[in-house]
N, C-alpha and C positions, 0 to 999 in steps of 0.2 A: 329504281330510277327517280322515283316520287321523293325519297329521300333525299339523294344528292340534290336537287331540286330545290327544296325546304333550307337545306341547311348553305346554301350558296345565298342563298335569298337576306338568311340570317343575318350572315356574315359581313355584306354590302353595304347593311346599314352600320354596324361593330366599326367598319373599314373607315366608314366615312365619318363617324363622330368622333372619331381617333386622328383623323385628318385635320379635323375642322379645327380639334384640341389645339393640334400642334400649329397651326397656323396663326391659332388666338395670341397661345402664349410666344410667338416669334415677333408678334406686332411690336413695333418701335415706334417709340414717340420721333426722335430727330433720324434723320434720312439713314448714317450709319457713320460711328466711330473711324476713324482712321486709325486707332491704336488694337480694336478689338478685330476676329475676323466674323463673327457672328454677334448681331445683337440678341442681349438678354436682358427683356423689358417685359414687366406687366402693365395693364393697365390702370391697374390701381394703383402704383409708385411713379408717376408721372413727373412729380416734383423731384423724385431723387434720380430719372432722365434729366431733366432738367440743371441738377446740381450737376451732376457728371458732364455734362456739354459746355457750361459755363467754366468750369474748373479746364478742359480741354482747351477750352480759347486762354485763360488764361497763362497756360502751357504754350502755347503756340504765342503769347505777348510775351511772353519772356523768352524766348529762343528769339522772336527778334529785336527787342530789344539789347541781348546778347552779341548778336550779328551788329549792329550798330555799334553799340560799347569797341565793338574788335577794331570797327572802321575807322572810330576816331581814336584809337590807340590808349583808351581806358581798358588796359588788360584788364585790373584787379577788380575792377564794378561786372566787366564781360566774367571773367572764370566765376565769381562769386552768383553771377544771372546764372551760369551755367548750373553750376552746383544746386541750384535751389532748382532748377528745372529735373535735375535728374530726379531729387528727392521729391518732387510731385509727382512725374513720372513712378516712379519705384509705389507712393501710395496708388495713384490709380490703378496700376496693375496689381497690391494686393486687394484692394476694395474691391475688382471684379470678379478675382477669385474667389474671393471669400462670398460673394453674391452667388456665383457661378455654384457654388458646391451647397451653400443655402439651400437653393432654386430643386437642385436635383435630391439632395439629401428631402425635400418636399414632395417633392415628386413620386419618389419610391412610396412614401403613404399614399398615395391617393391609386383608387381601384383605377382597374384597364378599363370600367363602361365610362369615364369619363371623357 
């Protein structure tokens, strides 16, 4: 019984520094993406949160800017806003995956007592 004891004991602290891990690396610089459903942020790339948020608002300036184009019947300036929004869109979504698959492909090296 002494054993089970010991090694629950062990375990508690394994639990908790495995905890603490995944909490660290869940930390977000900005509150949380509208386009992502988890953020994936360290604290040491702070400036490329940074880029990706700035790049987001500019996404969202040209969607309205687009909406206005439509309003005052400059289709070809609105569909040509559009197009450049999708293709920003379309990079942001490969630059997080390719982040996203970085992040884990690092992961798998690093041992479990971290």
């Amino acid at each position: 019984m002494a054993r089970g004891v010991d090694a629950e004991q062990q375990q508690h602290p394994m639990a908790d520094q495995l905890k603490e891990y995944q909490a660290r690396s869940r930390h977000a610089w900005a509150a949380a993406s509208f386009f992502s459903s988890t953020s994936t942020s360290t604290t040491g790339s702070s400036w490329v949160e940074v880029f990706l948020v700035v790049r987001e608002l500019a996404l969202y300036a040209l969607l309205l800017f687009a909406c206005i184009a439509f309003y005052f019947k400059f289709v070809g300036i609105a569909l040509s806003l559009t197009c450049i929004s999708a293709l920003l869109y379309l990079c942001m979504r490969l630059t997080k995956e390719e982040r996203k698959h970085k992040k884990s492909k690092q992961r798998m090296l690093l041992p479990l007592s971290m």
